[in-house]
N, C-alpha and C positions, 0 to 999 in steps of 0.2 A: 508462442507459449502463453500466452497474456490471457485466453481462450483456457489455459487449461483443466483449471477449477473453475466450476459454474457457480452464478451468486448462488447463495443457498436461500430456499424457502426461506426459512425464520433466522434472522440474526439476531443474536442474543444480543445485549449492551446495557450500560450500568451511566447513569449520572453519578458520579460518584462525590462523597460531602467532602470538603477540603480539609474537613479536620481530620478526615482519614480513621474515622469510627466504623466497622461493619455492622453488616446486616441493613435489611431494605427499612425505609421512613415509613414505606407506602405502596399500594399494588400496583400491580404495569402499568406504563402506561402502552397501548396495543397499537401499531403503526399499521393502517391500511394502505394498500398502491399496488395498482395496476402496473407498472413501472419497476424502478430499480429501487426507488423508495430515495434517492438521496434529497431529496427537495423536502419534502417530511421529515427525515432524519434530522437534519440541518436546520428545520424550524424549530422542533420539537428541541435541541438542545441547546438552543440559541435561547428560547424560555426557560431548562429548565438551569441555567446557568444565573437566572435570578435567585434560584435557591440553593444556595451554596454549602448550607448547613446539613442536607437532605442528601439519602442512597436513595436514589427514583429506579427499579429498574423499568427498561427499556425492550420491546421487543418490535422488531420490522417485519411484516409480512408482504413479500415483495409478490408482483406477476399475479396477482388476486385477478383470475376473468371471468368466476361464477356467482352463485348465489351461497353454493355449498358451501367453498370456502371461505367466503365471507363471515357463514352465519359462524362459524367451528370458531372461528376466534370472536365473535362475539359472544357466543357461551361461555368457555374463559374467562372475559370478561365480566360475563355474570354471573360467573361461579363464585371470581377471586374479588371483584368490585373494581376492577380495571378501568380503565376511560381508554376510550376507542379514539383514535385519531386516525382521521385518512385523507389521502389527497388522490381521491375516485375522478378519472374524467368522462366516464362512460355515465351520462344522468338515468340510465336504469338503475345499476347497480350502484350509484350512490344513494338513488330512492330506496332501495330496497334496507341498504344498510341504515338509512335514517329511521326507518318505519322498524324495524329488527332493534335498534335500540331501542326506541321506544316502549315499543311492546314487551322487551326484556326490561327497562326501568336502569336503563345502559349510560354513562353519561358519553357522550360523542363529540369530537371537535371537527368541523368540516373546512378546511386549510384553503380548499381549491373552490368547492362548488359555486359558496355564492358572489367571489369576482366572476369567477365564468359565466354563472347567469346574466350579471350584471350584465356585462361586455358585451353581452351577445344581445340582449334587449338595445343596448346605444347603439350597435355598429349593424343591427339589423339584417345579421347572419349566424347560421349557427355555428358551434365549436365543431374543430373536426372530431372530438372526443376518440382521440387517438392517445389510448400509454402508453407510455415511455418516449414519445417525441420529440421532449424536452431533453433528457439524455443523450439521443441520435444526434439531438445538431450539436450534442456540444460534446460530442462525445472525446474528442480530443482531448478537452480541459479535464475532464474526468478521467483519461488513459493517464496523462500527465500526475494527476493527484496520486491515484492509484501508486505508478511508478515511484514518487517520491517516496510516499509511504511505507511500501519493501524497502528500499533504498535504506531509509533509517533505521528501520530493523533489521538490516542485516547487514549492517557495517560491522568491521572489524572482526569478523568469524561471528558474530552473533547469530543465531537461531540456524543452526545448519541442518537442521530437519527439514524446513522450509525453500533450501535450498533449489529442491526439482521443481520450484514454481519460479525461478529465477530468469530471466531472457536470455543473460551474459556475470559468468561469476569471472571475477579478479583476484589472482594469487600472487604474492610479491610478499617479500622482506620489508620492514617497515623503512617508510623515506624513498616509496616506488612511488609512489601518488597516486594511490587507490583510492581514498574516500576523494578528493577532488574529481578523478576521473567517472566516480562512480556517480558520482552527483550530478557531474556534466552530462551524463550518458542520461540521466534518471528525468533531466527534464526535456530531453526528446522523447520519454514517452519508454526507455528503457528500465525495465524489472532487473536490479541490479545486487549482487552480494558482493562481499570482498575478504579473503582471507588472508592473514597477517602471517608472513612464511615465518617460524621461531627455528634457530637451530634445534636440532636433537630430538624436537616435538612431532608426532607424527600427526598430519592434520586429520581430520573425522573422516569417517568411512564413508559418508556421503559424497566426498570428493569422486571418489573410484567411480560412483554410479552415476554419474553425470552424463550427457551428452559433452565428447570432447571437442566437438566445435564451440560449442561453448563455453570453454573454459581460457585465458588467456593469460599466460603468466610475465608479470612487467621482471625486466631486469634493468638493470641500471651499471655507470661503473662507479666502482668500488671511492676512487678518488671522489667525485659527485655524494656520493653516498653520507663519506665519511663526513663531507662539509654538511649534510643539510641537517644531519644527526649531531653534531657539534651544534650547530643553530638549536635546536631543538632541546637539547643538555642543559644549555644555560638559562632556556626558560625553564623548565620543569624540573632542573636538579639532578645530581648524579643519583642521588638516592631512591628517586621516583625508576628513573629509567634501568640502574646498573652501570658499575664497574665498564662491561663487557658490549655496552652500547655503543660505543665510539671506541674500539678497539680496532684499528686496521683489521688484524689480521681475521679477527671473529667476523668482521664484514663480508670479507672474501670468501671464508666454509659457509658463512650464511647463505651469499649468493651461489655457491656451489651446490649448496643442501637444496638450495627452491629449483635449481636449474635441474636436480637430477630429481626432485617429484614432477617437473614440468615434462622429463623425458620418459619418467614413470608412465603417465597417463598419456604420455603423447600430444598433449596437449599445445597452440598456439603460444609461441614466445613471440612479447612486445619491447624493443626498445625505448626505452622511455627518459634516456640521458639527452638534456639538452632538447627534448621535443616539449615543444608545448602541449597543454592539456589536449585544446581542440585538435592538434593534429593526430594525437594517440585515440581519441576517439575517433576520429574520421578514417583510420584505418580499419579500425573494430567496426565499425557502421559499414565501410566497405567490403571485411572479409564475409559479415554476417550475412549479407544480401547476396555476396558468393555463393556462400554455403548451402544456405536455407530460404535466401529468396526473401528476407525478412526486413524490412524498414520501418522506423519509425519517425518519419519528419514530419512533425508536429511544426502548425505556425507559429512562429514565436520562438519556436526550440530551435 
């Protein structure tokens, strides 16, 4: 599923000022890359994080392999007064775009070209001027980032529109050990949600539409339950959490209420009393590669 939404042409993005004023300081600035564009991205806000007062918007134009689309965003740029940034490794098309600024009166920052020239005059070979081969080897570390990234936004029921771009969503009553789980899962390289089962609440309709091999609902017992919720009370207070948070018996229809949307969708039931994190993942990681063939062991992870 990781595959399932393709990068897009142009991603939009905002430096945004910390005093949290709207509206832009200043016009785009314009990311060119042959590539996926994260190495640009990444410089480019690593600069503009010197100017912290300033809205910069930001645009990426990734997999750039002609002259066409080269020039279209450099018009833009000479339309709006933008500055063209690009980290081009093909020394055509980064001539082309030096010379196209120019001639447009473009201002342009070249991130890549002249270490590469460099390097290549010392080492007395040429670049293989290959995009995106910095991505390919390290593409791991980038599946990895990517995964955390869902993961945080789609903890706790958060964004569940988002949900069909998910590898493995988690449903459980609270005090199942979803966001642990999902975090552990997140840095093998798993696209993770989690939904917090509430009594009486019926969860989003995106649930129904899921793929049910991927859906896996933690249950616990009820005793385990009641202690980790008690833990949890005296940090945060009765008033934060409710009355009916550490009420035995509200525990018990809880987990009855997620067991019977778990049998609803048919979906995988996990025990998760007394298992360690990594073991409840390594069964999820086992059933997944059952199911659909699918692994993520990432080095490291």
């Amino acid at each position: 599923m990781t595959d399932r939404f393709p990068t897009p042409r142009a991603a939009q993005g905002w430096h945004y000022a910390e005093d949290g004023h709207s509206g832009a300081d200043c016009a785009p600035v314009y990311i060119l890359t042959g590539g996926q564009g994260s190495s640009g991205l990444g410089m480019v806000h690593a600069v503009l994080k010197q100017f912290p007062g300033h809205n910069i918007p930001v645009e990426t134009y990734n997999f750039i392999t002609n002259r066409e689309e080269a020039e279209a965003v450099i018009a833009k740029a000479h339309a709006d007064g933008g500055v063209i940034v690009h980290t081009l490794v093909v020394s055509e098309l980064r001539a082309f775009v030096l010379a196209e600024c120019r001639a447009r009166n473009v201002a342009e920052v070249d991130l890549l070209g002249p270490l590469q020239e460099r390097l290549s005059r010392v080492l007395g070979v040429p670049a293989l001027e290959e995009p995106g081969r910095y991505h390919r080897l390290y593409k791991e570390f980038f599946q990895r980032v990517d995964a955390i990234e869902y993961t945080l936004s789609h903890d706790d029921g958060k964004s569940p529109e988002g949900w069909p771009e998910a590898d493995i969503l988690l449903v459980g009553p609270s005090r199942t050990s979803k966001t642990p789980l999902a975090y552990y899962l997140a840095d093998h390289g798993w696209k993770i949600a989690n939904y917090p089962v509430v009594l009486g609440i019926q969860p989003p309709a995106q649930l129904w539409e899921l793929d049910r091999r991927r859906v896996f609902c933690l249950d616990i017992d009820p005793q385990l339950s009641l202690k980790y919720r008690q833990q949890r009370q005296r940090t945060l207070g009765v008033e934060a959490l409710g009355a009916d948070y550490t009420n035995p018996l509200k525990i018990i229809e809880e987990l009855e209420y997620s067991a019977q949307l778990c049998k609803r969708g048919r979906f995988s039931r996990l025990e998760v009393t007394d298992v360690p994190v990594e073991g409840s993942a390594g069964e999820i990681e086992r059933k997944m590669e059952e199911r659909l063939g699918e692994t993520r062991r990432l080095a490291g992870g």
